[in-house]
N, C-alpha and C positions, 0 to 999 in steps of 0.2 A: 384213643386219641380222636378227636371230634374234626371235621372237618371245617374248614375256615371258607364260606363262600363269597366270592365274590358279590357284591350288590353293582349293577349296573343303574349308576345315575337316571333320574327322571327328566322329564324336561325341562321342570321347574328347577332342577340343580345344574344343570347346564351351564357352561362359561363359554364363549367364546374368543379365538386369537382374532385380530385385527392386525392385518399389516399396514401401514402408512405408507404413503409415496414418498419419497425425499431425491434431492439432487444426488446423490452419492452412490447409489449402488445402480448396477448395467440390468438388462434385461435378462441376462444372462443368467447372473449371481443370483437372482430373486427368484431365477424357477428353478433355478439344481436347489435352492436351498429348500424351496415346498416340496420339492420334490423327494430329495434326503431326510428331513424335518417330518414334514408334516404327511408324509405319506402318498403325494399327490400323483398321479401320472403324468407325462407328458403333456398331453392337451388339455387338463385341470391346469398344471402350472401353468401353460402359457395363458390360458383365458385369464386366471388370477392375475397373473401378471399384468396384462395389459386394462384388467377393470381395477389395478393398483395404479396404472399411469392414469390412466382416462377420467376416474372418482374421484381419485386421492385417498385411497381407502381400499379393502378387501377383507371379507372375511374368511379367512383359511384353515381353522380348525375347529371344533366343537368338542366338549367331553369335559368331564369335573374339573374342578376347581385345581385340583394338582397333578393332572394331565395337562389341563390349559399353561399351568407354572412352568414347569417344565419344557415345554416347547416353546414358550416364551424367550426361557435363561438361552435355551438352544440359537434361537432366530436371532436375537440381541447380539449372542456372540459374535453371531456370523457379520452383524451390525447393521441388522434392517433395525424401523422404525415400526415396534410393536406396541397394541394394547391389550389389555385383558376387558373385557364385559359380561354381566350376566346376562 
């Protein structure tokens, strides 16, 4: 049986999450979520956090195209305001 290896993306295949600012969700809800979601620590969330009030914008995760999907479907749930880019 052959062993199946992982390929770890390049840069050029890179996607990255975007969270958008919106009136809806607290400061609260938006750093447990990167937090839980996307992997972030404590003081990642909250700076994210606050350069999602301050820009309108953040970018929160990196990694293939259906790594990025997925924590997309995740964030959405929770009901931030997401994009996907390459």
């Amino acid at each position: 049986m052959s062993k199946k290896s992982y390929k770890k993306p390049t840069k050029r295949g890179l996607h990255i999450v975007i969270v958008l600012n919106d009136n809806v969700n607290t400061f609260q809800h938006v750093r447990k979520c990167l937090q839980e979601i996307c992997g972030h620590n404590y003081i990642q969330a909250i700076q994210c956090t606050n350069i999602i009030h301050g820009a309108g914008r953040c970018e929160v995760y990196t990694d293939s195209y259906d790594q990025c999907v997925e924590v997309y479907k995740e964030l959405t749930d929770k009901g931030l305001a997401v994009s996907i880019v390459k």
